[in-house]
FIFI-369622 format. One record per residue: x, y, z of N, C-alpha, C, CB in turn. Coordinates in steps of 0.05 Angstrom, whole numbers. Glycine has a CB too. Layout:
BEGIN
nxx  nyy  nzz  caxx  cayy  cazz  cxx  cyy  czz  cbxx  cbyy  cbzz
X  Y  Z  X  Y  Z  X  Y  Z  X  Y  Z
...
# end
This chain:
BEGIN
nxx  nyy  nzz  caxx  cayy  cazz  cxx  cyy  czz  cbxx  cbyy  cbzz
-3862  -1143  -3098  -3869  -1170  -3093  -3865  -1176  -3063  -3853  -1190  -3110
-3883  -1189  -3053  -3880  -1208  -3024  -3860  -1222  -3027  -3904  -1228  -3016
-3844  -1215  -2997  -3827  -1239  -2991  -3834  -1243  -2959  -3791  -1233  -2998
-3824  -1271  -2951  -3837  -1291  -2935  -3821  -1280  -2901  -3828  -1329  -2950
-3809  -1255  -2916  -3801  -1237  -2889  -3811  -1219  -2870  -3786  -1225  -2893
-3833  -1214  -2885  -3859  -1200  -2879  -3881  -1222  -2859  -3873  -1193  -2911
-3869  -1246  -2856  -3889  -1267  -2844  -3874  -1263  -2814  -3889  -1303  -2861
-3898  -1274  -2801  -3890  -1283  -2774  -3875  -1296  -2773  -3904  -1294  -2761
-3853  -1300  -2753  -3832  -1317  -2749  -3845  -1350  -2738  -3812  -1300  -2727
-3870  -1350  -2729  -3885  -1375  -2720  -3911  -1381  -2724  -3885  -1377  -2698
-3929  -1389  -2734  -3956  -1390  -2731  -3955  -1406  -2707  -3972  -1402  -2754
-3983  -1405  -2683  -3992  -1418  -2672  -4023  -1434  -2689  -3993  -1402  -2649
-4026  -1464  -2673  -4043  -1475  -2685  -4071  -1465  -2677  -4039  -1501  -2683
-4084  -1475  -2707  -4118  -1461  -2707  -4113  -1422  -2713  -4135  -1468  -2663
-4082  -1416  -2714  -4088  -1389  -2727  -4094  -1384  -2749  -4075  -1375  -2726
-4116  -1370  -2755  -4116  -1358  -2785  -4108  -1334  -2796  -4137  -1358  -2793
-4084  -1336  -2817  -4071  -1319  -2832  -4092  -1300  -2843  -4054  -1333  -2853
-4073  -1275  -2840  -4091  -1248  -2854  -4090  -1252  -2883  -4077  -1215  -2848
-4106  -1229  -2894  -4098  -1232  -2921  -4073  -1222  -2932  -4117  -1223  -2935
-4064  -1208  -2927  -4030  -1198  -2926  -4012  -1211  -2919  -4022  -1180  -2910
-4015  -1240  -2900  -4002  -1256  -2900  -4004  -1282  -2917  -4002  -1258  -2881
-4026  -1282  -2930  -4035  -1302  -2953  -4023  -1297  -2975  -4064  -1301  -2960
-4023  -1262  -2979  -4007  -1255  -3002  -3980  -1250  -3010  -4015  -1238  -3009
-3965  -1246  -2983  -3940  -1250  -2975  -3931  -1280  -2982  -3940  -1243  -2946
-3945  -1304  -2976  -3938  -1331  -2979  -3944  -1334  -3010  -3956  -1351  -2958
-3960  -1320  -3030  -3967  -1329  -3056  -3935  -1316  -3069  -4002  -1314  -3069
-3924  -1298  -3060  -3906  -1289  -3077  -3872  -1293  -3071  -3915  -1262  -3079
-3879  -1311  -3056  -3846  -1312  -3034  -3842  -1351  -3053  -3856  -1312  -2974
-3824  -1347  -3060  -3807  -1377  -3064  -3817  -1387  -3096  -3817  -1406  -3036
-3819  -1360  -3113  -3833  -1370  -3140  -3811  -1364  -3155  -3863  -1355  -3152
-3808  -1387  -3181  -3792  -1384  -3207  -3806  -1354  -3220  -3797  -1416  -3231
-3787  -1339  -3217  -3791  -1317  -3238  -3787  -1316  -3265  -3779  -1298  -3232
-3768  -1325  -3267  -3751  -1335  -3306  -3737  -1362  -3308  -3718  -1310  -3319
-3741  -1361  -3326  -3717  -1386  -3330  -3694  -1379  -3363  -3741  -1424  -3337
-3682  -1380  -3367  -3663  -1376  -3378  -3642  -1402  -3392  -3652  -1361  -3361
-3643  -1422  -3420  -3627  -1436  -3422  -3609  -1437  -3443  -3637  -1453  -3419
-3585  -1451  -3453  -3576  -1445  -3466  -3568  -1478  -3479  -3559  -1425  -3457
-3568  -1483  -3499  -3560  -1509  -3505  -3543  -1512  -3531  -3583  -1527  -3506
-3509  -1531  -3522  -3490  -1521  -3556  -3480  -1548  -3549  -3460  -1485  -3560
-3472  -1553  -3578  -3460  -1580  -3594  -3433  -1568  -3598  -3478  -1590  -3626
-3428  -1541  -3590  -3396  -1539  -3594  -3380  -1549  -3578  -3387  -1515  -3594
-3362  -1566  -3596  -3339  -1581  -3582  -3315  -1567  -3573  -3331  -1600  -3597
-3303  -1563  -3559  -3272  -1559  -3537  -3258  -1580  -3537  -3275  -1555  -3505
-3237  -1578  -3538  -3214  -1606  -3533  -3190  -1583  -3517  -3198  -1627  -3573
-3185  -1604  -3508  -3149  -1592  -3493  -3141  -1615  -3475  -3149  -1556  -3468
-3111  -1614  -3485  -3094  -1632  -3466  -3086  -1617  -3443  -3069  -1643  -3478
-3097  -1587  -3433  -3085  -1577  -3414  -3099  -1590  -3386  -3086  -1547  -3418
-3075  -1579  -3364  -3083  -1577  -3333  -3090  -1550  -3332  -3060  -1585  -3310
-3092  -1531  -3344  -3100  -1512  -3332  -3133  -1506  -3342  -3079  -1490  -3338
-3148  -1508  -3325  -3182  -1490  -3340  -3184  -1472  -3354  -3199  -1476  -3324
-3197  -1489  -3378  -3206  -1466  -3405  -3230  -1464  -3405  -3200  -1473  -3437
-3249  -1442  -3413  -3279  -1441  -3417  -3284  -1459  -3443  -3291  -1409  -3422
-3301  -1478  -3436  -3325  -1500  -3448  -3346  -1472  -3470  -3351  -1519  -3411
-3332  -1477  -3496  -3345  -1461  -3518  -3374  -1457  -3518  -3340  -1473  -3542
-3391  -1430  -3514  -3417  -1436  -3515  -3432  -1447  -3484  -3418  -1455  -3537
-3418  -1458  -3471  -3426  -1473  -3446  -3441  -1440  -3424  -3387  -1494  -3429
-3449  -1429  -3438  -3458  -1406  -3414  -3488  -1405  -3409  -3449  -1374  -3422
-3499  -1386  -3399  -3525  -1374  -3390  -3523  -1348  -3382  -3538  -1386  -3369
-3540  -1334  -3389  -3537  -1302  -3380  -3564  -1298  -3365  -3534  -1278  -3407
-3571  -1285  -3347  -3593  -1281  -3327  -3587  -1261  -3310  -3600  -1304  -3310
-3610  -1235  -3319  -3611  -1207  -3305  -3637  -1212  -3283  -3617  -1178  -3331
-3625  -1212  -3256  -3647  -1215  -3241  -3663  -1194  -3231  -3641  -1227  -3223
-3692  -1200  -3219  -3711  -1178  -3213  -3699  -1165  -3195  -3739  -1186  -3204
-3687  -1176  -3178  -3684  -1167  -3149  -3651  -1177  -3130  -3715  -1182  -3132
-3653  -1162  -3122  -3622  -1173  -3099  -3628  -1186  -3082  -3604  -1152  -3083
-3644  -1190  -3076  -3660  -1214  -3057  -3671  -1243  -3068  -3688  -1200  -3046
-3655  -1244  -3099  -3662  -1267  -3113  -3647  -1285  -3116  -3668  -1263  -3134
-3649  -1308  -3114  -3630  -1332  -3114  -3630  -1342  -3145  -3639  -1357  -3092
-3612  -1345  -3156  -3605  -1359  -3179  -3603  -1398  -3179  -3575  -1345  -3183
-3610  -1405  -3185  -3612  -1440  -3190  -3607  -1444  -3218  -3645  -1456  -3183
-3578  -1468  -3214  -3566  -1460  -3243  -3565  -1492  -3244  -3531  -1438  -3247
-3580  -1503  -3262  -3572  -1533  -3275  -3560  -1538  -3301  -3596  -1549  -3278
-3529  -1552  -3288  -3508  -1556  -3318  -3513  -1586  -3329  -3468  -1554  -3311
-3510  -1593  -3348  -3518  -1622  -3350  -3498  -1617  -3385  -3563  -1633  -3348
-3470  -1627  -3382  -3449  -1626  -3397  -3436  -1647  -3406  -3434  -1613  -3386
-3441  -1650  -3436  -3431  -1674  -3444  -3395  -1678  -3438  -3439  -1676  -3477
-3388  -1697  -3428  -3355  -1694  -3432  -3347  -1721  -3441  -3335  -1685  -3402
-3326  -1717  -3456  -3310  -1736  -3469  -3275  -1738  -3462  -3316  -1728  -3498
-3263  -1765  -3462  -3234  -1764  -3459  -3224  -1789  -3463  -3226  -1756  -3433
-3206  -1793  -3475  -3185  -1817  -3471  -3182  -1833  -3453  -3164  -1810  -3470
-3184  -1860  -3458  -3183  -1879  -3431  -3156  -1878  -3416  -3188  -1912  -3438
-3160  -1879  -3390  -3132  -1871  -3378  -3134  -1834  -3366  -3103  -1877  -3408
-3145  -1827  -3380  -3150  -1794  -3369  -3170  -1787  -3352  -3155  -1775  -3389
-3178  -1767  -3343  -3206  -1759  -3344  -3201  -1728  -3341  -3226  -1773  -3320
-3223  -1709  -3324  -3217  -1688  -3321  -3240  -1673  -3309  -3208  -1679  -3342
-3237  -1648  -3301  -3255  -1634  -3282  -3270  -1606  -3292  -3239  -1628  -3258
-3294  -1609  -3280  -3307  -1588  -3289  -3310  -1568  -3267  -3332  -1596  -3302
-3309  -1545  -3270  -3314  -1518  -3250  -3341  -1500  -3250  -3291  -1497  -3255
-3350  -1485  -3239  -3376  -1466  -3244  -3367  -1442  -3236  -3405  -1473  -3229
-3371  -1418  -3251  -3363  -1397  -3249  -3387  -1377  -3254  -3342  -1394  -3264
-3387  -1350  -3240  -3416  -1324  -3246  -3388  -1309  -3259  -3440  -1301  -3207
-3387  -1304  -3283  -3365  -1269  -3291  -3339  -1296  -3282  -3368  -1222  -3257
-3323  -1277  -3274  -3304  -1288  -3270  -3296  -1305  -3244  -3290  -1271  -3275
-3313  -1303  -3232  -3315  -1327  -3197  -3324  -1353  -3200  -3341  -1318  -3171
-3308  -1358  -3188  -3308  -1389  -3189  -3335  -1400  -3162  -3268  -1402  -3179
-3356  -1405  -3160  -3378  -1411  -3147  -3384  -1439  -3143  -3397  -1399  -3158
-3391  -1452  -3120  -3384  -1468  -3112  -3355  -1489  -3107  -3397  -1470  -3120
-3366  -1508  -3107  -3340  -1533  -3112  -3321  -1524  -3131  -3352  -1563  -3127
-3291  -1527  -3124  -3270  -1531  -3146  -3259  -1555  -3137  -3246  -1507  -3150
-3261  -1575  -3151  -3281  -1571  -3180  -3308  -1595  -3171  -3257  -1583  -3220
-3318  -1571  -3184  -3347  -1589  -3178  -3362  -1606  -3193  -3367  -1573  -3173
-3343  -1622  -3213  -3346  -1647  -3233  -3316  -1655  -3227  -3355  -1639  -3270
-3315  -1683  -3216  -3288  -1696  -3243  -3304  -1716  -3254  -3253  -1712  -3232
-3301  -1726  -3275  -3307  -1743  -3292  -3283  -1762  -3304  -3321  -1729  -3310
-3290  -1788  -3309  -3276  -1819  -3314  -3289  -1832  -3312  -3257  -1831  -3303
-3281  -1849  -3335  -3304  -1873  -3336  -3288  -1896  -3322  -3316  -1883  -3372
-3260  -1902  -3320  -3244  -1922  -3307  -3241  -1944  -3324  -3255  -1930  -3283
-3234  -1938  -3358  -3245  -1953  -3372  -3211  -1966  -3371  -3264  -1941  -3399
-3205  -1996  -3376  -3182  -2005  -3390  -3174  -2016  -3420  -3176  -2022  -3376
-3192  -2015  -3432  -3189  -2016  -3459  -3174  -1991  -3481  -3215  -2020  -3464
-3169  -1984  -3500  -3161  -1974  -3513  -3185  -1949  -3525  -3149  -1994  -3527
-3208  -1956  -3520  -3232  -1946  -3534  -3234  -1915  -3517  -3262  -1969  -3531
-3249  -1893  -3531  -3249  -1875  -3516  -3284  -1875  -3508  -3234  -1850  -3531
-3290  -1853  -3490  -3305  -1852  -3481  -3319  -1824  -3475  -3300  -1865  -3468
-3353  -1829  -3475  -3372  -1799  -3464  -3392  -1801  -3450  -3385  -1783  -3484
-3391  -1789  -3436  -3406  -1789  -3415  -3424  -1755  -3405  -3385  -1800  -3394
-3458  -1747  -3400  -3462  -1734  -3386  -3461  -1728  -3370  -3469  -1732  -3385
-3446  -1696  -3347  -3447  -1697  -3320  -3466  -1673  -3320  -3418  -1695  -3304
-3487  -1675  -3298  -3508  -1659  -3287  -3488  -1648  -3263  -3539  -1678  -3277
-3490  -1626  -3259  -3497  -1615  -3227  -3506  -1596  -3233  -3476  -1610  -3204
-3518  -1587  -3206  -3535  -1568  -3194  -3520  -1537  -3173  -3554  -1592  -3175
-3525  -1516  -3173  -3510  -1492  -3149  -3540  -1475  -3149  -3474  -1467  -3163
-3538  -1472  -3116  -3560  -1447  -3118  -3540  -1420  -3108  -3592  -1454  -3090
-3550  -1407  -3123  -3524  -1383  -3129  -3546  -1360  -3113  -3512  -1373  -3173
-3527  -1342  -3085  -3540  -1315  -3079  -3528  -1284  -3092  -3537  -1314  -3047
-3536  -1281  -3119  -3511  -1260  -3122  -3522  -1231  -3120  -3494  -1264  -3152
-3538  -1226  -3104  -3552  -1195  -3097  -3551  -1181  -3119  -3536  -1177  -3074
-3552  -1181  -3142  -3540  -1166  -3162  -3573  -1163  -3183  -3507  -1188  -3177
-3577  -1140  -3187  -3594  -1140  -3215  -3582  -1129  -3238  -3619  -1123  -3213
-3552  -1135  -3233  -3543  -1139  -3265  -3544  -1161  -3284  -3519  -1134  -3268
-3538  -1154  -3309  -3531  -1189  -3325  -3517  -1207  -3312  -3512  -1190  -3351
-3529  -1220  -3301  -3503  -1249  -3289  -3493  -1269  -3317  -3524  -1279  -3262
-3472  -1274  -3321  -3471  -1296  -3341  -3452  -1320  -3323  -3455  -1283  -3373
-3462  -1343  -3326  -3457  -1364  -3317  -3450  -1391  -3331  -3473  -1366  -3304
-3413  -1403  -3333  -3412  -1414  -3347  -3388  -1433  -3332  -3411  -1400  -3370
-3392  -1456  -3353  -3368  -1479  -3342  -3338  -1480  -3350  -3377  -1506  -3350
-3318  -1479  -3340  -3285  -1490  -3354  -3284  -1512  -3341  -3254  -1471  -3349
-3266  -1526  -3351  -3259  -1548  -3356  -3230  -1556  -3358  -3269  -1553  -3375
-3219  -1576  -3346  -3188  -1583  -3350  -3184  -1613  -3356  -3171  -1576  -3323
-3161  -1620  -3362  -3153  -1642  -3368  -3127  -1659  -3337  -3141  -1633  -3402
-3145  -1684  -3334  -3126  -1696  -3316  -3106  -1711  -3323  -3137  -1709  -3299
-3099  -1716  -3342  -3079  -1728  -3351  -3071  -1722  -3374  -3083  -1750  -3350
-3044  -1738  -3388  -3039  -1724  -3415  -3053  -1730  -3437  -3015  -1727  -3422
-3073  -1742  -3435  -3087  -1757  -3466  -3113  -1743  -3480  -3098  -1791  -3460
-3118  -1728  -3466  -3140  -1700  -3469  -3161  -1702  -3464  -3144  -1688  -3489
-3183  -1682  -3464  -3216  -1679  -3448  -3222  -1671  -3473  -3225  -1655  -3417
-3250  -1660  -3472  -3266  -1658  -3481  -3291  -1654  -3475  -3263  -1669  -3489
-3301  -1624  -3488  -3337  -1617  -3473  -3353  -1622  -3505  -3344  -1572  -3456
-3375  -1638  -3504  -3391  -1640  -3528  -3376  -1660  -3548  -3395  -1612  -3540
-3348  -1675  -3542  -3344  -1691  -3562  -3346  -1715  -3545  -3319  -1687  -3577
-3355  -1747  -3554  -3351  -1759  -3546  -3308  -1774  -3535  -3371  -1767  -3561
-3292  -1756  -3551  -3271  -1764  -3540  -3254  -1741  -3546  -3263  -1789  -3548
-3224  -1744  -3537  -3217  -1714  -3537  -3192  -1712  -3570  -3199  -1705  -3498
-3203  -1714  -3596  -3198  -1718  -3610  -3208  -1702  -3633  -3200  -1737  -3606
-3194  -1714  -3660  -3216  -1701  -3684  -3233  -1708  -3689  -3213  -1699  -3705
-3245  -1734  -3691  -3266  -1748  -3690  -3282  -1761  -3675  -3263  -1758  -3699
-3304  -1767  -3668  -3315  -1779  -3648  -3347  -1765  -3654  -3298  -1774  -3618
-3372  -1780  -3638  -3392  -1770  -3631  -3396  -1744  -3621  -3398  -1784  -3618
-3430  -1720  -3632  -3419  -1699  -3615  -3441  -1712  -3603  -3415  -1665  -3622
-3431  -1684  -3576  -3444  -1691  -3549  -3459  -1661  -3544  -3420  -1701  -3523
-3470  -1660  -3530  -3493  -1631  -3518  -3490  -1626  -3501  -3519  -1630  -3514
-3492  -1597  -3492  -3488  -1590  -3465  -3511  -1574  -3456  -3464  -1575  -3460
-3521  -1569  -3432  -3538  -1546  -3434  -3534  -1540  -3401  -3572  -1553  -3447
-3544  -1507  -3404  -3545  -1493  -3384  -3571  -1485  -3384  -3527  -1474  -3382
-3583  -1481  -3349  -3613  -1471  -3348  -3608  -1453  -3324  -3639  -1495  -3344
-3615  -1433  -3332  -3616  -1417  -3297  -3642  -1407  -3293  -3594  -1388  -3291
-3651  -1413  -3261  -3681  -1400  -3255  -3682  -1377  -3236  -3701  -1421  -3242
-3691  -1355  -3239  -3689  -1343  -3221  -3712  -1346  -3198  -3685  -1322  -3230
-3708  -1347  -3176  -3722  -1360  -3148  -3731  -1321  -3138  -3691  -1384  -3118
-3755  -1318  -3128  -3751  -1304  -3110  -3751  -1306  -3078  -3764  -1291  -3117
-3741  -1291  -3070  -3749  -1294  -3037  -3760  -1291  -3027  -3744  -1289  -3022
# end
């Protein structure tokens, strides 16, 4: 496949591109796969320390080592008013991007618990054409507990959804 490294570093204006450079530009910056995963399994913990979010993964073997990964989390979380807690992104066992790259609270003062979806986004370079698997943990900020997929961090409550999508980009 073309990548956009094969191009001139500048066009000047009124130049016209060869055809090798037409075809170089058709194959440089395209979604190759997409990959998603979506679970209603719920996690709870009163811990501070990060546990993996059950199910919360994606696995994606890329074409090429020159491929960028684009990973969209969009993770239900739930917790006790008065608490909240943080979410992380990890490839295998690395922690990628932001730590932590969610906290979540609703700032609520009532007694009622609460859920909420958090989205983010990482464009991941991991040169690798092995299985990547890519997934979220999660901790608890206070003592009253979190929650991924429940609306609160409890036995009962609403479930909630999570999903993972990864695209592979080429270069």
């Amino acid at each position: 496949m073309a990548t956009p490294t094969s191009l001139p570093a500048s066009f000047t204006a009124g130049a016209v591109l060869t055809a090798a450079q037409m075809n170089d530009l058709r194959g440089a910056f395209r979604i190759l796969q997409v990959v998603s995963n979506q679970t209603t399994t719920a996690t709870d913990t009163l811990s501070t320390t990060y546990i993996d979010a059950t199910n919360v993964n994606v696995t994606i073997t890329p074409q090429s080592t020159a491929s960028k990964v684009f990973i969209i989390a969009s993770i239900g979380t739930g917790h006790a008013t008065g608490t909240g807690g943080f979410l992380r992104l990890l490839r295998g066992s690395t922690v990628i991007g932001a730590d932590p790259q969610v906290w979540f609270y609703t700032g609520s003062t009532n007694s009622e618990y609460s859920g909420v979806t958090n989205t983010f986004t990482f464009l991941d370079s991991p040169a690798s054409t092995s299985a990547l698997t890519y997934k979220v943990q999660f901790r608890c900020e206070g003592p009253l507990g979190t929650s991924i997929n429940r609306s609160y961090a409890g036995l009962a409550g609403q479930v909630m959804a999570s999903t993972m999508t990864a695209f592979e980009i080429s270069a």
